[in-house]
PDB file of the backbone (N, CA, C, O) and the ligand in Angstrom, with CONECT records:
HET     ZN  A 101       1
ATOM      1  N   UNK A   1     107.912 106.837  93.242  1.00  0.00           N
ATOM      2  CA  UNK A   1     107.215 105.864  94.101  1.00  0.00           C
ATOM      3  C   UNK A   1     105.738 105.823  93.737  1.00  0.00           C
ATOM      4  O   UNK A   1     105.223 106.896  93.423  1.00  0.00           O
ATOM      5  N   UNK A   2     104.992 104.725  93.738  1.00  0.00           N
ATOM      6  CA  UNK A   2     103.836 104.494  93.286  1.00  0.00           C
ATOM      7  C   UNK A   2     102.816 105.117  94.570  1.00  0.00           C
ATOM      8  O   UNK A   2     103.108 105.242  95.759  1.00  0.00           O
ATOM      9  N   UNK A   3     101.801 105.379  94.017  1.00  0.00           N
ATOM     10  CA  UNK A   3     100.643 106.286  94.925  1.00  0.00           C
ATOM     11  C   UNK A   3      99.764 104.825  95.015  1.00  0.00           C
ATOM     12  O   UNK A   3      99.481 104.024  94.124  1.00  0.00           O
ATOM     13  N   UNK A   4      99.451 104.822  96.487  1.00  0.00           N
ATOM     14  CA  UNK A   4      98.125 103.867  96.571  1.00  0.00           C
ATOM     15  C   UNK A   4      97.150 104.607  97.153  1.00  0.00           C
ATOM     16  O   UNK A   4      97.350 105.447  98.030  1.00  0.00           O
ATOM     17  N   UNK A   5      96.029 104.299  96.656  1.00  0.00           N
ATOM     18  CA  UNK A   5      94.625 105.079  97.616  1.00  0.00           C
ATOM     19  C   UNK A   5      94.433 103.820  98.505  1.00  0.00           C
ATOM     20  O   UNK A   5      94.815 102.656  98.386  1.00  0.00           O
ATOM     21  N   UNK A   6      93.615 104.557  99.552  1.00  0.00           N
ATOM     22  CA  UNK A   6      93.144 103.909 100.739  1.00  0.00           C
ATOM     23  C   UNK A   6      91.783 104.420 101.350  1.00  0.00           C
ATOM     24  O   UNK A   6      91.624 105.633 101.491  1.00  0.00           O
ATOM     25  N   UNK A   7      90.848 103.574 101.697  1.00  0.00           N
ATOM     26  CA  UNK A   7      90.166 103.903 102.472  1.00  0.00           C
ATOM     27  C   UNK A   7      88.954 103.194 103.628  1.00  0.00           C
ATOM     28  O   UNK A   7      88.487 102.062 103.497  1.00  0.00           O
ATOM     29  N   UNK A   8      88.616 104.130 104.713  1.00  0.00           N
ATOM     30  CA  UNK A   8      88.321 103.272 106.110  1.00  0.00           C
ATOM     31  C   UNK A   8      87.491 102.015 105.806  1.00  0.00           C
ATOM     32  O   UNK A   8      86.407 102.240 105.269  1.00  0.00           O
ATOM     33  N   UNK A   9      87.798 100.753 106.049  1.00  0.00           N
ATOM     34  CA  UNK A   9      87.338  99.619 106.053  1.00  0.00           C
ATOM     35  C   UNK A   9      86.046 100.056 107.448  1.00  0.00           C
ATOM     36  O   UNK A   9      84.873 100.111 107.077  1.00  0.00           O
ATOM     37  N   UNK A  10      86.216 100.211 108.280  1.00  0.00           N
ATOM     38  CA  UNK A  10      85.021 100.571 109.015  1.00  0.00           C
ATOM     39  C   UNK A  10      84.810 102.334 108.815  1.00  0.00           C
ATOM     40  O   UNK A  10      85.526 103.204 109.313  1.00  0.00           O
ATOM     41  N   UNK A  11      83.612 102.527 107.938  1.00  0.00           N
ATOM     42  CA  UNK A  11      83.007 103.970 108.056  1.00  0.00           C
ATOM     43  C   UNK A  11      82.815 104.921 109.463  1.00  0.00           C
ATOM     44  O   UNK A  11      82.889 106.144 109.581  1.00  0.00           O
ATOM     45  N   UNK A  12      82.524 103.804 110.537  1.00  0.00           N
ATOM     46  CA  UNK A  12      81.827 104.196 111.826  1.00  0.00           C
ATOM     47  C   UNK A  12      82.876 104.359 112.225  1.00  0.00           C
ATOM     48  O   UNK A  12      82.918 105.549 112.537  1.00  0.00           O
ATOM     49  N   UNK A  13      84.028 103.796 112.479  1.00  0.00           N
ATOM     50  CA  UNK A  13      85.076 104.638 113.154  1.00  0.00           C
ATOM     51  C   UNK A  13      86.376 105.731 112.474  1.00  0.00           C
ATOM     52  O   UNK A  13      87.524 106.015 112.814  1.00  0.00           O
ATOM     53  N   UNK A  14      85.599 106.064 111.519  1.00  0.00           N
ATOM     54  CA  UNK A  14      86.672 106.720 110.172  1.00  0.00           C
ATOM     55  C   UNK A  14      86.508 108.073 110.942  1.00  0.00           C
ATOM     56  O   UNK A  14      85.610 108.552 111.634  1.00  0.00           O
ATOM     57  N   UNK A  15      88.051 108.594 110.439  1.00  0.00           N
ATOM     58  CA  UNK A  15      87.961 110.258 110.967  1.00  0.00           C
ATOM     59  C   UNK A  15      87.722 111.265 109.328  1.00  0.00           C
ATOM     60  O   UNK A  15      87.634 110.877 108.163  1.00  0.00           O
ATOM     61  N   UNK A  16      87.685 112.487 109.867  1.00  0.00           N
ATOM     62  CA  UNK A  16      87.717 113.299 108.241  1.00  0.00           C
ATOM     63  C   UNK A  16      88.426 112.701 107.123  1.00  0.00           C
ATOM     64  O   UNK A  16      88.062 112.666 105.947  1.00  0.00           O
ATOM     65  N   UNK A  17      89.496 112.230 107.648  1.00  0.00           N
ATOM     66  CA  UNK A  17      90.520 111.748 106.729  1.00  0.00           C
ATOM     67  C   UNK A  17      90.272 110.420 106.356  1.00  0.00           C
ATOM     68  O   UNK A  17      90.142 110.447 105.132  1.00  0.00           O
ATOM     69  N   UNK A  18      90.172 109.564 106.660  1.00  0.00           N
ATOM     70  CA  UNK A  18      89.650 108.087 105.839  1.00  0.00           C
ATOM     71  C   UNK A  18      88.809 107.960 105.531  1.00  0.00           C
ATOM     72  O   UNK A  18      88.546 107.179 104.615  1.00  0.00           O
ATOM     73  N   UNK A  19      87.595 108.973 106.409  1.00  0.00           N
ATOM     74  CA  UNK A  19      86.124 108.493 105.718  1.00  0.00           C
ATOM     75  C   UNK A  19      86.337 108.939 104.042  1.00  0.00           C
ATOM     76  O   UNK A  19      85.875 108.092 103.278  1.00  0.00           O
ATOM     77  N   UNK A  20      86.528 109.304 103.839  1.00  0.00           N
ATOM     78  CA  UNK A  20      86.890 109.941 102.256  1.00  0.00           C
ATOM     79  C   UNK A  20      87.795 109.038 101.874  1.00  0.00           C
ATOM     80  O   UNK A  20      88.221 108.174 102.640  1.00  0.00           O
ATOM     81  N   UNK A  21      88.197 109.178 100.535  1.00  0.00           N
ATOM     82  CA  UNK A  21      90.088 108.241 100.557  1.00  0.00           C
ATOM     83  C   UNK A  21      90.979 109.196 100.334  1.00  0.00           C
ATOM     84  O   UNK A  21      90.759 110.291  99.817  1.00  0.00           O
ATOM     85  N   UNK A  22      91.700 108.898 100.613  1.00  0.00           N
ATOM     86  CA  UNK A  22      93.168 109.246 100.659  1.00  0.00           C
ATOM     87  C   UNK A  22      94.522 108.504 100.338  1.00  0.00           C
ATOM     88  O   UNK A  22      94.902 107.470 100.887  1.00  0.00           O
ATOM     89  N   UNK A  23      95.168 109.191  99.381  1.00  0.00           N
ATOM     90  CA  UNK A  23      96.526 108.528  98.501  1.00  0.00           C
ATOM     91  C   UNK A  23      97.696 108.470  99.572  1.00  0.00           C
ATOM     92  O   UNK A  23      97.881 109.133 100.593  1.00  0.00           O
ATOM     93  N   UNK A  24      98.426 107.436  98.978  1.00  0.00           N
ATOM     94  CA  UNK A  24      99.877 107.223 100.283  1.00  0.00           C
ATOM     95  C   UNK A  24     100.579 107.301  99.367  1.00  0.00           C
ATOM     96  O   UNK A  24     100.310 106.573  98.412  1.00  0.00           O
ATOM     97  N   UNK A  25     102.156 108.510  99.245  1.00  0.00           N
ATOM     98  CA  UNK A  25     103.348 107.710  98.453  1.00  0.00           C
ATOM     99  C   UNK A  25     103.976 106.520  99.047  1.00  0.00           C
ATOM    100  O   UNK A  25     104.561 106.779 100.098  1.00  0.00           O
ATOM    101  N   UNK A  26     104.028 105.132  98.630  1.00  0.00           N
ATOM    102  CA  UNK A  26     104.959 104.216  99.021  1.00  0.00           C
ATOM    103  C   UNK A  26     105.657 103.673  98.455  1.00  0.00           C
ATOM    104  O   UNK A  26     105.624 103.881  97.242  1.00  0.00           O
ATOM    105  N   UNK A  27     106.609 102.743  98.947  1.00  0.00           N
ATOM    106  CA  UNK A  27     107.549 102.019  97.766  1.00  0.00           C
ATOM    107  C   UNK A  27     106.948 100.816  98.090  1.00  0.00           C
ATOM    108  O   UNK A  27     106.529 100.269  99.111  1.00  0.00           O
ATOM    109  N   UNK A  28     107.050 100.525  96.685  1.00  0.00           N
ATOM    110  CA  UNK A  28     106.543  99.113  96.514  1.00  0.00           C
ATOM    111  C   UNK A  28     106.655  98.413  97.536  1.00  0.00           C
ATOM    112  O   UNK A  28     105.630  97.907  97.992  1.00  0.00           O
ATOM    113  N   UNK A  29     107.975  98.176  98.212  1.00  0.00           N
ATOM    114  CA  UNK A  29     108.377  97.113  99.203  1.00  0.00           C
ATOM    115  C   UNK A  29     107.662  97.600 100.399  1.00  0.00           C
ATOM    116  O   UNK A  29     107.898  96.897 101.382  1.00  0.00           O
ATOM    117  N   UNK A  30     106.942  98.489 100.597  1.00  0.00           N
ATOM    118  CA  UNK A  30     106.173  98.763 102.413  1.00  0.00           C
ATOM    119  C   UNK A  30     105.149  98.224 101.969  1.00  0.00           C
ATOM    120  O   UNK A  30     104.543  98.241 100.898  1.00  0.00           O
ATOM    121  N   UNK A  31     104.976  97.489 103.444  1.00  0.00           N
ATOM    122  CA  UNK A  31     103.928  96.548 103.299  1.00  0.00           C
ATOM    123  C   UNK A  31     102.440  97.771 103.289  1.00  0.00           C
ATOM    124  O   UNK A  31     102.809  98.938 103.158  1.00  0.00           O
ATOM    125  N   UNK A  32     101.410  97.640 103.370  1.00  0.00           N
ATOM    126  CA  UNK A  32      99.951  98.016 102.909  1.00  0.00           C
ATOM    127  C   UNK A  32      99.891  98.534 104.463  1.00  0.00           C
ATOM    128  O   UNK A  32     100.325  98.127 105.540  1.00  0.00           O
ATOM    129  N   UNK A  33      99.062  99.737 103.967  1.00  0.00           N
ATOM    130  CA  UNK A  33      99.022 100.706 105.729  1.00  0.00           C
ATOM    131  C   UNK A  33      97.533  99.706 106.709  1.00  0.00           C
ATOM    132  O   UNK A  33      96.356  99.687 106.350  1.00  0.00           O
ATOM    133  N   UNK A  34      97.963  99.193 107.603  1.00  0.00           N
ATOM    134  CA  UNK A  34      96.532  98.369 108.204  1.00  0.00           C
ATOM    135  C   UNK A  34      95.261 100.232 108.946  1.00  0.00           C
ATOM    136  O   UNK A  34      94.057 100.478 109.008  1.00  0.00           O
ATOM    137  N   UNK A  35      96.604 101.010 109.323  1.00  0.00           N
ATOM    138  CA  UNK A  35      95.613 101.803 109.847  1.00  0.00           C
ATOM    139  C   UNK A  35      95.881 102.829 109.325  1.00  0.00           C
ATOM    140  O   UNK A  35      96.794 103.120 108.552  1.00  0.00           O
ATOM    141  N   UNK A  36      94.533 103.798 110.027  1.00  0.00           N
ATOM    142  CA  UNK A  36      95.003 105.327 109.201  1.00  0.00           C
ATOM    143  C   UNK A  36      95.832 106.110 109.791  1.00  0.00           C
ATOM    144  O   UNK A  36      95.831 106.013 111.018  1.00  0.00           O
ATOM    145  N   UNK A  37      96.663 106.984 109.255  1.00  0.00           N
ATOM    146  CA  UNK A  37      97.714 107.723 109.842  1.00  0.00           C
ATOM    147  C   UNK A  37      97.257 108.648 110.631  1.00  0.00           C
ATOM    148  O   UNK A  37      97.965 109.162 111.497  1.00  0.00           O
ATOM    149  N   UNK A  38      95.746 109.044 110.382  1.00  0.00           N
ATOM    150  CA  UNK A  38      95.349 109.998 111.856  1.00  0.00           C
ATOM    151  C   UNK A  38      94.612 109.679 112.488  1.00  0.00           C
ATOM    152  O   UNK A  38      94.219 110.603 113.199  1.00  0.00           O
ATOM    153  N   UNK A  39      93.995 108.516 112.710  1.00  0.00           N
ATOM    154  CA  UNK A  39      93.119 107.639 114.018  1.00  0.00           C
ATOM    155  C   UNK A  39      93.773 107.039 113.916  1.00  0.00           C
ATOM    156  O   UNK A  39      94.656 107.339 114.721  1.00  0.00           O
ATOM    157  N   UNK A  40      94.150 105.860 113.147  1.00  0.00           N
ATOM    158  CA  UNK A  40      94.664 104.423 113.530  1.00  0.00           C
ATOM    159  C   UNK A  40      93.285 103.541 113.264  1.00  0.00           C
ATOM    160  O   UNK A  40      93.296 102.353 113.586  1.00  0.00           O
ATOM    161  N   UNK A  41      92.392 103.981 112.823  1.00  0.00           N
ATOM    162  CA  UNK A  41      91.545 103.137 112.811  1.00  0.00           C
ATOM    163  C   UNK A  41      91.698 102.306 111.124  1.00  0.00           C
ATOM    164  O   UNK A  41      92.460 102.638 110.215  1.00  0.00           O
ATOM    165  N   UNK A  42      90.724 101.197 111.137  1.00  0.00           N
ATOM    166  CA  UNK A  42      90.986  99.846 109.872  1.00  0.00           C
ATOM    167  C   UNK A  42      90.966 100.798 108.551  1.00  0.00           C
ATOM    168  O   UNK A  42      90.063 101.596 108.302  1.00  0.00           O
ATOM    169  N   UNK A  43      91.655 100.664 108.072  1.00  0.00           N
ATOM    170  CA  UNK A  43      92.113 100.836 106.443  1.00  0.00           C
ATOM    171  C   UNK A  43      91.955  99.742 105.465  1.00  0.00           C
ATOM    172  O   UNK A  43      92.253  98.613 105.855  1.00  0.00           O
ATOM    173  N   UNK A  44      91.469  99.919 104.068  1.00  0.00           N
ATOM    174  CA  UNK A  44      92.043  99.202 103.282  1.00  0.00           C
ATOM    175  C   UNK A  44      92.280  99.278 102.075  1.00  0.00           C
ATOM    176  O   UNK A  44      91.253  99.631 101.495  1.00  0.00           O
ATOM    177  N   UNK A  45      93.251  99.102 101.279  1.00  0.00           N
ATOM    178  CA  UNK A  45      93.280  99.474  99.736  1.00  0.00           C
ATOM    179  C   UNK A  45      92.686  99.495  98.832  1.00  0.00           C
ATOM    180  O   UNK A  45      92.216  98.366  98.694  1.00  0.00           O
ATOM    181  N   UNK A  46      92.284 100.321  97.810  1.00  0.00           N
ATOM    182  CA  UNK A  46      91.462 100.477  96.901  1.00  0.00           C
ATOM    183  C   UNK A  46      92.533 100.323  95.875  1.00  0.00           C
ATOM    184  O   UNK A  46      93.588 100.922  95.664  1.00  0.00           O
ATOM    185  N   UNK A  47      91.725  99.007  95.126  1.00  0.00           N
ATOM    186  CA  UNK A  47      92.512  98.379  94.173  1.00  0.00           C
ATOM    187  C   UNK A  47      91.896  99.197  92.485  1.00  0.00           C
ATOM    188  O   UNK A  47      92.517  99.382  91.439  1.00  0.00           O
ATOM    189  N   UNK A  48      90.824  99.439  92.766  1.00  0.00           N
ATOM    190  CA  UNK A  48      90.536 100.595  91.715  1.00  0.00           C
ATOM    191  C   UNK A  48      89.860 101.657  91.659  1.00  0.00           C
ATOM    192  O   UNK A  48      89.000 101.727  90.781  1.00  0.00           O
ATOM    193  N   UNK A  49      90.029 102.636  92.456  1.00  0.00           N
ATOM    194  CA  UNK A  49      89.406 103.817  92.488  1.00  0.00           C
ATOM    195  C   UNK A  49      89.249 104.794  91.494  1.00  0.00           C
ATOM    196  O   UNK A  49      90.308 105.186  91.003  1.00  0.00           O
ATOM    197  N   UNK A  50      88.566 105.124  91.209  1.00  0.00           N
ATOM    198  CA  UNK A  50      88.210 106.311  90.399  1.00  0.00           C
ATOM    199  C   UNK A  50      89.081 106.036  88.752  1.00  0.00           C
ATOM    200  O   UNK A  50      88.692 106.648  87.757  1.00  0.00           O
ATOM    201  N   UNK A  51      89.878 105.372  88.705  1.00  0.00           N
ATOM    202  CA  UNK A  51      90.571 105.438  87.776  1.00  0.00           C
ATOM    203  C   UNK A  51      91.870 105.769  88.127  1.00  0.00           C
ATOM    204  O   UNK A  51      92.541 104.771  87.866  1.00  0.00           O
ATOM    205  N   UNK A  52      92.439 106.463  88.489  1.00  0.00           N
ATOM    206  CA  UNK A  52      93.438 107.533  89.046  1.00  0.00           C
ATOM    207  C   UNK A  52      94.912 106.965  89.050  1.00  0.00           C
ATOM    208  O   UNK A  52      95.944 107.527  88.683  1.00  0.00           O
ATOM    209  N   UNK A  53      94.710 105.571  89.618  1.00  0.00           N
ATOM    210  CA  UNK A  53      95.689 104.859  89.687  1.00  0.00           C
ATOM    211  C   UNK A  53      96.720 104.224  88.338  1.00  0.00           C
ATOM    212  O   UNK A  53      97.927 104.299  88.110  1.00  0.00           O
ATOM    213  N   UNK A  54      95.289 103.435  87.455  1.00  0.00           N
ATOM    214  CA  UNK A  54      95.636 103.044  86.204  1.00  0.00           C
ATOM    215  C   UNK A  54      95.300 104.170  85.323  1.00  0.00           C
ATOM    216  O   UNK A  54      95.820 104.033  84.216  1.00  0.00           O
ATOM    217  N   UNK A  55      94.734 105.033  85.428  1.00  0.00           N
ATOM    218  CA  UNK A  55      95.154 106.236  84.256  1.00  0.00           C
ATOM    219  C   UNK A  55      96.382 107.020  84.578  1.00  0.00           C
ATOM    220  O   UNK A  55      96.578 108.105  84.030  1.00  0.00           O
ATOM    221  N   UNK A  56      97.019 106.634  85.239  1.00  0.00           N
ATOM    222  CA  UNK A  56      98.384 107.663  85.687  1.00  0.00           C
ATOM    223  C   UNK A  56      99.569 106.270  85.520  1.00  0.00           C
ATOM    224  O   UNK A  56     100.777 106.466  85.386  1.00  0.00           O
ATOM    225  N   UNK A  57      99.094 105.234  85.550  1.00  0.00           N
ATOM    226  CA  UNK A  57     100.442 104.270  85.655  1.00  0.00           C
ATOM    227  C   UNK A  57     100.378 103.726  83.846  1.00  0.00           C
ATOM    228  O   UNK A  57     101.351 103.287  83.233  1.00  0.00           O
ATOM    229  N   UNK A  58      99.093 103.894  83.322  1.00  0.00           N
ATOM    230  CA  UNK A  58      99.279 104.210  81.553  1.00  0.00           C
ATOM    231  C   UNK A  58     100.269 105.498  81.067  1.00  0.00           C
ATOM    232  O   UNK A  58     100.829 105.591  79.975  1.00  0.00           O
ATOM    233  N   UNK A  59     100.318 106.336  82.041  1.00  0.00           N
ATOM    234  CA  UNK A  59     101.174 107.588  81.288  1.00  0.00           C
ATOM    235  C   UNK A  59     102.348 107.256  81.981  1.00  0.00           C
ATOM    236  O   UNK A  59     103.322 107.980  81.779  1.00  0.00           O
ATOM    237  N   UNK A  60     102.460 106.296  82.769  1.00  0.00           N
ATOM    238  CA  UNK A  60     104.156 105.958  83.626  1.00  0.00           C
ATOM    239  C   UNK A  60     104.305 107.225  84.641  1.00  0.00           C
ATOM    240  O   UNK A  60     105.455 107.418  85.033  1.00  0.00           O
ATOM    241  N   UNK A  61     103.234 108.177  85.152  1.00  0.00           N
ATOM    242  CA  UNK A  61     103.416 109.385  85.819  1.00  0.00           C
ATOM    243  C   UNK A  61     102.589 109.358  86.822  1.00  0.00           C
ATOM    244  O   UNK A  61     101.424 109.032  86.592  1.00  0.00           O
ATOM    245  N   UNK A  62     102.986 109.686  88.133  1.00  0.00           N
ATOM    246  CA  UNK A  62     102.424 110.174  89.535  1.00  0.00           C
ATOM    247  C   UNK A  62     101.304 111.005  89.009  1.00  0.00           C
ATOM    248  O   UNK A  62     101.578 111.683  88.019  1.00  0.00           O
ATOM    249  N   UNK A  63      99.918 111.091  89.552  1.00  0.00           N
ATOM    250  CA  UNK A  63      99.352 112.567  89.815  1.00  0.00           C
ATOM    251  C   UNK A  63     100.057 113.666  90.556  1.00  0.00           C
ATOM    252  O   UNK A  63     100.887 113.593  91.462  1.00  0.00           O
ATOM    253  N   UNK A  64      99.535 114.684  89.960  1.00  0.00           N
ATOM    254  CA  UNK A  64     100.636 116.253  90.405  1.00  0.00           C
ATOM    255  C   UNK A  64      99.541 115.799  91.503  1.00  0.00           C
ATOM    256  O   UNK A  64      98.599 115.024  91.338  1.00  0.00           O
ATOM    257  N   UNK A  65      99.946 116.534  92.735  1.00  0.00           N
ATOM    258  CA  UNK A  65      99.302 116.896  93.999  1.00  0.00           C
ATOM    259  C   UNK A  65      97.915 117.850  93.475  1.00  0.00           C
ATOM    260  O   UNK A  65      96.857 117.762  94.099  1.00  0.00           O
ATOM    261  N   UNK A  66      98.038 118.669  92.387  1.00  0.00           N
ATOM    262  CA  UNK A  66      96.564 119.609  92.094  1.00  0.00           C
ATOM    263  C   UNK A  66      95.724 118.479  91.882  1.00  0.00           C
ATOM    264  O   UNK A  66      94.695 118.386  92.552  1.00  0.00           O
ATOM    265  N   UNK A  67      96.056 117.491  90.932  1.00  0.00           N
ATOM    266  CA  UNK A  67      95.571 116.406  90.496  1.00  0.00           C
ATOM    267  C   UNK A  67      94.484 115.397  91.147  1.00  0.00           C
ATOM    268  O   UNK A  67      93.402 114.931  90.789  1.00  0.00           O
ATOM    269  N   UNK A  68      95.229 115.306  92.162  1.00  0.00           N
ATOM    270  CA  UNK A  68      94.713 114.627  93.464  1.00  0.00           C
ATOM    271  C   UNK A  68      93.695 115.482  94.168  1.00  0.00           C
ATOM    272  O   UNK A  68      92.711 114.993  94.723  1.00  0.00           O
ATOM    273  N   UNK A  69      93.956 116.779  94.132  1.00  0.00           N
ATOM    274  CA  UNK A  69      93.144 117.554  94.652  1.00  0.00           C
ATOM    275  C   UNK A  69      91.924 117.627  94.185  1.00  0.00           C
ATOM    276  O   UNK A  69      90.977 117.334  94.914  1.00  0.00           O
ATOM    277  N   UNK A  70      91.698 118.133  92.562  1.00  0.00           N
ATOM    278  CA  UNK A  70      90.584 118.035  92.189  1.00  0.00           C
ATOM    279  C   UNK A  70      90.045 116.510  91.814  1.00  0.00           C
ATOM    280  O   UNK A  70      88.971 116.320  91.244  1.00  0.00           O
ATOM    281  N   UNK A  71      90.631 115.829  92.075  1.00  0.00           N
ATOM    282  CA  UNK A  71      89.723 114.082  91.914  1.00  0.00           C
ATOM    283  C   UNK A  71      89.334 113.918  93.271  1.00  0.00           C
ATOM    284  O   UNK A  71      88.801 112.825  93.465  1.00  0.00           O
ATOM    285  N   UNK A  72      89.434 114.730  94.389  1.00  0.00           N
ATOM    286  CA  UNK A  72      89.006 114.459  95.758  1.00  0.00           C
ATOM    287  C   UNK A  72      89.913 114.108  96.891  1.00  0.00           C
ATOM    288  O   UNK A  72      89.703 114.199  98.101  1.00  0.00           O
ATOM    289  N   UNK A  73      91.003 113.675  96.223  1.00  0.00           N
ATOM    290  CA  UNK A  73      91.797 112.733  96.874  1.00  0.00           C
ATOM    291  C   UNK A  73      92.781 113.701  98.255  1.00  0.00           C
ATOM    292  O   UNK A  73      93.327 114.727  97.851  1.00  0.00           O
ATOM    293  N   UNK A  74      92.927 113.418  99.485  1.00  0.00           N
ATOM    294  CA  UNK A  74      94.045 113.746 100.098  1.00  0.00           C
ATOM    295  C   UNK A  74      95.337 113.104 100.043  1.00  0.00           C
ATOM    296  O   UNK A  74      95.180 111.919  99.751  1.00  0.00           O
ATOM    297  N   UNK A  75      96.281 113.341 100.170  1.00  0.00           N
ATOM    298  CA  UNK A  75      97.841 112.888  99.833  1.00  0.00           C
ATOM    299  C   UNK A  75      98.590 112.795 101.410  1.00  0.00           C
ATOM    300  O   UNK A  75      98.541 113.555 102.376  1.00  0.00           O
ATOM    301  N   UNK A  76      99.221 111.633 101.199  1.00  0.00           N
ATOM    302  CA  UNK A  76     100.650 111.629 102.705  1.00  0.00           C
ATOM    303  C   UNK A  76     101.273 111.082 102.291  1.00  0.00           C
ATOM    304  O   UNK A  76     101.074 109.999 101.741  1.00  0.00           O
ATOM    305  N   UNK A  77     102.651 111.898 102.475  1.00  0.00           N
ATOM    306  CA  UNK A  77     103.913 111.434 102.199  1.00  0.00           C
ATOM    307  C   UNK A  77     104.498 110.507 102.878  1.00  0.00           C
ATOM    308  O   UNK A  77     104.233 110.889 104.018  1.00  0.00           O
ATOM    309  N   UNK A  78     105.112 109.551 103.001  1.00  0.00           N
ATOM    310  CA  UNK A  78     105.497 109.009 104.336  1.00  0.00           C
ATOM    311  C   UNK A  78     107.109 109.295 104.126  1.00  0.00           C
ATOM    312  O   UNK A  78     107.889 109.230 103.176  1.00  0.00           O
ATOM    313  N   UNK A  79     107.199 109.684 105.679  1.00  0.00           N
ATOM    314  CA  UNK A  79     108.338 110.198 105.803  1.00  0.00           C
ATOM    315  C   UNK A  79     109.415 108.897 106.422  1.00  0.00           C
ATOM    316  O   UNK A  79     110.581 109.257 106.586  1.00  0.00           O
ATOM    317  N   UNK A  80     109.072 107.361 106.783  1.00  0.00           N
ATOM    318  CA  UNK A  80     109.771 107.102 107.686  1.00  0.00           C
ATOM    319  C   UNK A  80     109.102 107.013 108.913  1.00  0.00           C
ATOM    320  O   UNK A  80     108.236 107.815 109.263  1.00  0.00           O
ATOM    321  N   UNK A  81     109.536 105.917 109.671  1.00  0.00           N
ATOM    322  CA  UNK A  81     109.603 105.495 111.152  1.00  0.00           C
ATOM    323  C   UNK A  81     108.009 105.816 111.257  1.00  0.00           C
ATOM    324  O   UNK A  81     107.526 106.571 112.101  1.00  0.00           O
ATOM    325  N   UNK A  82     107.452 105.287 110.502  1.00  0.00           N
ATOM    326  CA  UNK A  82     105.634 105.339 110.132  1.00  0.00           C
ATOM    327  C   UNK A  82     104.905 106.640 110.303  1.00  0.00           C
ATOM    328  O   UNK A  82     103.807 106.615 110.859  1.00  0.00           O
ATOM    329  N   UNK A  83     105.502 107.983 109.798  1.00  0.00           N
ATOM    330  CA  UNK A  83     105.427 108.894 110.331  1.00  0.00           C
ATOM    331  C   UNK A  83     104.645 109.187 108.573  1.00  0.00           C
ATOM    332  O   UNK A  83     104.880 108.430 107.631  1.00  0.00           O
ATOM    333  N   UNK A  84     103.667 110.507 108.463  1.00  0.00           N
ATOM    334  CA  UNK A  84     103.132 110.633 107.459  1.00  0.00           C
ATOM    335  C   UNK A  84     103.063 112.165 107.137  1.00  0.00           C
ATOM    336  O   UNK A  84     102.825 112.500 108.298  1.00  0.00           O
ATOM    337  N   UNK A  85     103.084 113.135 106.581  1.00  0.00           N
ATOM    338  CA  UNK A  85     102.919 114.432 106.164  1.00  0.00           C
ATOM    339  C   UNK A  85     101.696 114.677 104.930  1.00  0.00           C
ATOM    340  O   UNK A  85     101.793 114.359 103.745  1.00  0.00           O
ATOM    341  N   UNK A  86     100.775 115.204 105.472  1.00  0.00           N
ATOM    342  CA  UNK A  86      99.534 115.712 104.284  1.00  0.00           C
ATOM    343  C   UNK A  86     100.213 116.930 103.618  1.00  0.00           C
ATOM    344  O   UNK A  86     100.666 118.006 104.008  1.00  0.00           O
ATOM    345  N   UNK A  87     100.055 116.148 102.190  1.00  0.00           N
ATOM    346  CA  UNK A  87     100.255 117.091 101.736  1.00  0.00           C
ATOM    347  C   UNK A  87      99.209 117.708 100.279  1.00  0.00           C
ATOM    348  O   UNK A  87      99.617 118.416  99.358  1.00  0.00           O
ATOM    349  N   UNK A  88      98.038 117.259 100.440  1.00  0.00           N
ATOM    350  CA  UNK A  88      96.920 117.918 100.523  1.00  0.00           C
ATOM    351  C   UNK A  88      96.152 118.036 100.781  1.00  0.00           C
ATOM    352  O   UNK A  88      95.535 119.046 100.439  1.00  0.00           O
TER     353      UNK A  88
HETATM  354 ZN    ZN A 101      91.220 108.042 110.092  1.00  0.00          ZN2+
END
């Protein structure tokens, strides 16, 4: 499943977690997260961050989770029924 980064469209109401960005596994077909999985506050996709995205979809490969780690990035899995797991 393809990794999208995300991050808080409003700074002022961002928590630890969006003010920074943070990667989502999704499948293509889920629509784009409007909020963040731990406020709920405005989100929005980063169509090119850091590189991360298109240097990993040139090798046809996910970032390992360390990966993500040292580029800054936090990770959530989504589990379903809009439910999310950090998993870094
Ligand atoms: Zn947040």
């Amino acid at each position: 499943m393809p990794t999208y980064t995300y991050e808080a469209a409003d700074p002022s109401k961002a928590c630890k977690l969006c003010r920074e960005q943070f990667a989502v596994t999704q499948k293509m077909s889920d629509a784009p997260l409007e909020g963040c999985p731990e406020c709920g506050g405005p989100v929005r996709r980063v169509i090119t961050a850091v590189g991360v995205n298109t240097r990993y979809a040139k090798m046809n490969k996910a970032p390992s989770d360390s990966e993500l780690k040292r580029a800054g990035f936090h990770k959530l899995v989504n589990e379903g029924d809009g439910k999310f797991r950090k998993t870094v």
